[in-house]
Steps between C-alpha positions, in 0.01 A plus 500: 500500500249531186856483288620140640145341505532598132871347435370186681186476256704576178761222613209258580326559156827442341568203702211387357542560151839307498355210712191473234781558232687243608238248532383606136857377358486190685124380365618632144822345492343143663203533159806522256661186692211316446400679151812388404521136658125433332652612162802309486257189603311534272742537206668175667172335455416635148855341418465171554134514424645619137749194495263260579286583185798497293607166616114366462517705142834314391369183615181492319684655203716210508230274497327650200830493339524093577109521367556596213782301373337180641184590245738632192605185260739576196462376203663511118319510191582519153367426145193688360487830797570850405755522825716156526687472815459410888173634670414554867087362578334437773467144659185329339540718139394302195687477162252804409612731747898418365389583142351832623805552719697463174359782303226235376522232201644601154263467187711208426362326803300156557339509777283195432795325625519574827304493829450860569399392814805294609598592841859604466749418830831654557793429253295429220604576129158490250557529144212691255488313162531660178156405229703320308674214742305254677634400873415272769698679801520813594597514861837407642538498866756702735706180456525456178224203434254522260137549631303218385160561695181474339409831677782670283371386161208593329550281200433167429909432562568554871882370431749523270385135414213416221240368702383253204847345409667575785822705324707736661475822317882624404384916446355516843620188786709576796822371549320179689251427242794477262716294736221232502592395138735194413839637542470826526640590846489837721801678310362399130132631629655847614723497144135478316338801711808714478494388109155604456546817710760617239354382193133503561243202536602171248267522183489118445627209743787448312655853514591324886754339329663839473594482866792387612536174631198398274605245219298271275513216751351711787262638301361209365431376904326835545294605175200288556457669856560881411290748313506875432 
């Protein structure tokens, strides 16, 4: 009798050791389910939470990109700088920040000629004199005119023009300035710059008569309104 009351208590314990070993595996397995679920959620939301700051990042980047073009202006400048070429400034720059962007102004330089202080605009080309020329212009525009401001001259000559005796200057007048005298039309203006681009400025009013196209007969209509 004492023998089967013992079998029936060892079968009960173990009873309950596999019912409370059963229920063990089912709460475990249930917190790695939702372990699990609450992980991969969270990755999910750390995802798109990581794509939204990129695209917010590329936007703005693209934005500082438009930025900075809008406020970059490009201009060219030659003559009297250590470092001739085409420089990148910011909108608003002066004619002094191009000279310093250009490795600075030779020794040869005049810089009484120019307004430092010019504010330069985008497609500009500015032109440092040498000591020993005199000049009247300085700055051509992105189109190809000749800047004829009173801002962009610090001289008494603001033009190509002599203020007093109102002459068109042959060294230094854009292709309009020479177009204005008495038969001399667009295509004979352009032969005299490309003339004195290749042979350097005209030493005397009648060295013009070297140009092509230029006779006595013209000349005489145009020597009384031309100086060099």
């Amino acid at each position: 009798m004492l023998k089967d009351k013992k079998k029936i208590i060892i079968v009960v314990v173990i009873l309950i050791l596999f019912i409370a070993y059963l229920i063990y595996e089912n709460i475990k397995e249930s917190s790695s389910e939702i372990d699990f679920n609450t992980l991969l959620d969270g990755a999910e939301n750390e995802e798109e939470q990581n794509k939204s700051e990129n695209i917010v990042e590329s936007e703005q980047s693209k934005t500082n990109e438009t930025a900075n073009i809008e406020e970059t202006i490009v201009v060219h400048i030659t003559g009297e700088v250590k470092k001739e070429g085409v420089i990148y400034l910011k909108k608003g720059a002066r004619i002094v920040d191009a000279i310093k962007e250009a490795g600075g102004e030779t020794k040869e330089a005049d810089l009484s000629q120019v307004n430092l202080a010019y504010e330069l605009q985008d497609g500009q080309k500015i032109y440092i004199p040498n000591k020993n020329e005199k000049i009247s212009q300085y700055i051509i525009g992105k189109n190809g005119e000749t800047m004829n401001d009173n801002s962009a001259n610090t001289g008494n000559e603001s033009t190509s023009y002599n203020k007093e005796e109102a002459k068109v200057n042959i060294n230094t007048a854009s292709q309009a300035e020479l177009d204005s005298l008495p038969g001399i039309g667009p295509a004979l203006a352009q032969r005299i710059i490309d003339f004195r681009v290749e042979n350097g400025n005209f030493n005397s009013i009648e060295d013009i008569q070297n140009v092509k196209g230029i006779g006595d007969s013209k000349y005489e209509d145009i020597k009384d309104k031309i100086v060099v």
